[in-house]
N, C-alpha and C positions, 0 to 999 in steps of 0.2 A: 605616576599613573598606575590603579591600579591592575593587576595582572592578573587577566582570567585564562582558566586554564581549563579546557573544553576536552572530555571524553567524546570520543568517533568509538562507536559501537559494532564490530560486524568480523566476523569469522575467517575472513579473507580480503586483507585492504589493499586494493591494488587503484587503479585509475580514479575511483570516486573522491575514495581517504585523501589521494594527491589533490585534487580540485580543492579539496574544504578545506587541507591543512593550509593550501596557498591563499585560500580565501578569508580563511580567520584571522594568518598571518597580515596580511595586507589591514587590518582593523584592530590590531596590536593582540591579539589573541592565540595563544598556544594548543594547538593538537595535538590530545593523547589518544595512540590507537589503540585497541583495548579489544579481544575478543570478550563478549558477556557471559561466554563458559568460562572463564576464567576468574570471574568472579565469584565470591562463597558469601554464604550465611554465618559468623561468628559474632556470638552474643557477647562477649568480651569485649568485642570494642563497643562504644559509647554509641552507634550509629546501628550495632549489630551486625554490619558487611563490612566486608574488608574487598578493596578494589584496585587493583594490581596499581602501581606508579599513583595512590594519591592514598600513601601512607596515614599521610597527619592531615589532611583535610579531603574536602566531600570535593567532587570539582565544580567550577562554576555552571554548566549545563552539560548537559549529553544531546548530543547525535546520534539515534539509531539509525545506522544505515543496513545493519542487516544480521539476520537470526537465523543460526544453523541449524537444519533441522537435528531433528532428537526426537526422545520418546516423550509419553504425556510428563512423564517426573523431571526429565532435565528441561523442558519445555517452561514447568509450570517453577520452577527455580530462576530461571531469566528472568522470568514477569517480573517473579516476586522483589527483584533488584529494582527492576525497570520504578515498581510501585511504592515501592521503597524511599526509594530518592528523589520521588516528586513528594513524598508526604513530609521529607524531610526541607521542602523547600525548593529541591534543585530544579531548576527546568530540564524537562525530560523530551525532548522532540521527535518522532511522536512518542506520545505518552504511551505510557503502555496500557490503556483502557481504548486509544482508537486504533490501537495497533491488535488487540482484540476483535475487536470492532470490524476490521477490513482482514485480516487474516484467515478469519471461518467467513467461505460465499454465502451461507446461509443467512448470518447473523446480519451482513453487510445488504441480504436481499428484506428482508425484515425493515430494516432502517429506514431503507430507500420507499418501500411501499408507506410505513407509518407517517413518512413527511411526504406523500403524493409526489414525488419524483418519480418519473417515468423510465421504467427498467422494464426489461423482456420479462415476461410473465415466467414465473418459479414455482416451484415445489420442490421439495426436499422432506425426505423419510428413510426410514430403516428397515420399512419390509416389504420384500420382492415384489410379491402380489399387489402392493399400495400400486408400486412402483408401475408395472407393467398394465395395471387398470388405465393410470393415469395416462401412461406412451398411448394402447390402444384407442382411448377417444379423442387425443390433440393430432393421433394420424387418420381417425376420422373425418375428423374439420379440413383435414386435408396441411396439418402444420408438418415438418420435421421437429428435432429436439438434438441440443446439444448436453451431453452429461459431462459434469466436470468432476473431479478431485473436489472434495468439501476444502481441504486445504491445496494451494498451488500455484502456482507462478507461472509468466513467462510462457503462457499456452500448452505446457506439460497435461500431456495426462486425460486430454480435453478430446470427445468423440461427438462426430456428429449421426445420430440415428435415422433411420426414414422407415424401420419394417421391426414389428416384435419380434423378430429373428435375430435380430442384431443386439438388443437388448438381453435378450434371453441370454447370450453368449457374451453377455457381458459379465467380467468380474469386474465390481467397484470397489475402489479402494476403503477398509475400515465398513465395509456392511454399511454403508450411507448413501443412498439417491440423491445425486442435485440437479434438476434437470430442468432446463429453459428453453423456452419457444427459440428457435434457429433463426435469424432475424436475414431473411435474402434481400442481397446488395441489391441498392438502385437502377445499380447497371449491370446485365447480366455476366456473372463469369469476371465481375472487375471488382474484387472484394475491397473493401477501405475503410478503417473509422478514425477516428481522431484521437489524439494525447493532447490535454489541457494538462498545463501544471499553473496548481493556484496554489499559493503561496501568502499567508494572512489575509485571506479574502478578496486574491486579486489574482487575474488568471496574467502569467507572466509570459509564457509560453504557449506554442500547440503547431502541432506537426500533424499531418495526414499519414497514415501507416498504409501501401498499398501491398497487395499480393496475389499471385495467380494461383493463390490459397484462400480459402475459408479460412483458416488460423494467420493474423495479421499482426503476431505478436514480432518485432524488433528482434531478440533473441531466435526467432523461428525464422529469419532471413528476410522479411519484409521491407521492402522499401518505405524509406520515413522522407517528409519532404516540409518545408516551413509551407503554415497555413494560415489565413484568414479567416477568424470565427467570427460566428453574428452575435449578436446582443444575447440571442436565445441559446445558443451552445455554452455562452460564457456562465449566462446565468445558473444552468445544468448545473457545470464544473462547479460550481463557489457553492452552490446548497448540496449537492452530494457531498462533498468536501464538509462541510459545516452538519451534516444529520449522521456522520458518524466522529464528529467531537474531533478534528484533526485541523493542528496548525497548518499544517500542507497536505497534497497527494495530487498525486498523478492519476487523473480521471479517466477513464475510455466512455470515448461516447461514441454509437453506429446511426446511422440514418436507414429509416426503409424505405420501402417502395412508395410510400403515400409522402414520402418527405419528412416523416418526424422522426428528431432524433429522441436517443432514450439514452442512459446511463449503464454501458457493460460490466463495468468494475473500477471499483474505487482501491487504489494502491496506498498505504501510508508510509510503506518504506519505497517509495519510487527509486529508480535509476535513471539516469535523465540523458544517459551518453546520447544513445540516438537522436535525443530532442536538440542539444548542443549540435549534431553535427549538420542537424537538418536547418538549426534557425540561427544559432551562432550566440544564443541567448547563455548570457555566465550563471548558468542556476544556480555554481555555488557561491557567489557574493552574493545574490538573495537569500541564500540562506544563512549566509554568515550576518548578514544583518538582522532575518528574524532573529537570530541566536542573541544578538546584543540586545534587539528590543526586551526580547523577554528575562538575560541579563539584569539589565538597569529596573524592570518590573518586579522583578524578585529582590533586589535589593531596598526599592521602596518598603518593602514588608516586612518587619521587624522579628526574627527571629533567634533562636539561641545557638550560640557556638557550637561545634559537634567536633571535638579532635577527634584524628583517625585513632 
């Protein structure tokens, strides 16, 4: 049989790396863990890259599970691997075009409005004055505004505004506004939204995220608990998922006061601990099987040898 040998991508491999190396192992598939800084650009080889532990050949797919930060040059030399190796054939999960894609909130709020998926109303700019016109008439209407990091995770970084006072004395990260309507819970003071994880077009998982916070991210201490989604939550998850070009992610959806939900943010490198320990769902043998579908799909397609 033949033997694939799968790159896991990410800068610190601890509990997830374990999950997927046992999960690939379990479907006769070998995990190499591989920081992507560690990877180079060398035109010498046949491939152009040279990629630590796969000397003489390209590996059979990659796993991004996660990308350290860095500046724009070491940033834009990852991609360039990531883009690399899917033009040479490999399957790349996520690619690194929806890992673009969901990485910048801007570009991921863009997406979401061009395919009429319903996300908290945005804006994003780079000059003060845009910025602070714009706070001024959404705290007319009587809204709040949460600003976030253009890049960020895991609810870093993430403020909620109610008064141009507090704007004012805002420093944003990189001279960049991203600022959305503040969506108030159902139930007052009882903050909650949901993690869907859809997985090739099918929501596999979903936990309720609760907190006696506004920020209800898992990482920020939030209580996670297995959940029941409708037809309509699911549906969300699989077309946000699908308008920013990603075999999987990990969706947030919030519900307001009138009952409708909308689409928070769309993850492509998710983490799923939380959702495992709230639903008992094995995310990584679903993913170690998307990894074989897409495996066996790239071998259908006839391509040329590449020694390392």
């Amino acid at each position: 049989m033949y033997h694939a040998r799968v790159a896991i991508f990410n800068d610190t491999h601890g509990w997830h790396s374990d999950q997927l190396t046992e999960a690939l192992s379990a479907l006769g598939m070998e995990a190499v863990l591989i920081d992507l800084a560690d990877c180079r650009i060398d035109t010498r080889s046949s491939t152009g890259m040279v990629i630590p532990k796969f000397e003489n050949a390209l590996p059979d797919a990659v796993l991004v599970r996660g990308i350290a930060p860095g500046s724009l040059e070491q940033i834009t030399l990852r991609m360039d691997v990531l883009h690399t190796l899917a033009e040479l054939g490999v399957p790349v999960l996520n690619p690194a075009h929806a890992i673009e894609l969901t990485v910048d909130k801007a570009r991921t709020s863009l997406k979401l409005h061009l395919a009429n998926i319903p996300s908290p109303h945005t804006w994003a700019c780079e000059n003060r004055q845009q910025a602070l016109q714009i706070a001024r008439e959404e705290f007319a209407k009587g809204f709040s505004l949460v600003v976030k990091p253009l890049f960020g995770c895991q609810g870093k970084g993430i403020q909620r505004i109610d008064d141009l006072s507090q704007l004012d004395k805002l420093a944003v990260v990189g001279e960049a506004y991203y600022l959305q309507h503040y969506i108030a819970p159902a139930q007052a003071d009882s903050w909650q939204d949901w993690r869907l994880m859809v997985v090739q077009g099918e929501v596999i998982a979903a936990m309720t995220r609760r907190s006696n916070h506004w920020i209800t991210n898992f990482a920020q201490g939030a209580s996670c608990f297995a959940s029941t989604v409708t037809n309509e939550m699911m549906q969300l998850a699989i077309q946000a998922t699908s308008a920013v070009e990603a075999p999987y992610a990990g969706v947030d959806l919030i519900q307001d006061q009138q009952g409708h939900f909308s689409v928070l943010e769309v993850n492509s490198v998710p983490a799923w601990k939380g959702l495992y320990q709230a639903t008992g769902v094995d995310v990584a043998s679903r993913l170690a099987l998307m990894v074989t579908s897409h495996i066996q799909q790239s071998r259908q397609v006839s391509l040329p040898e590449h020694a390392g």
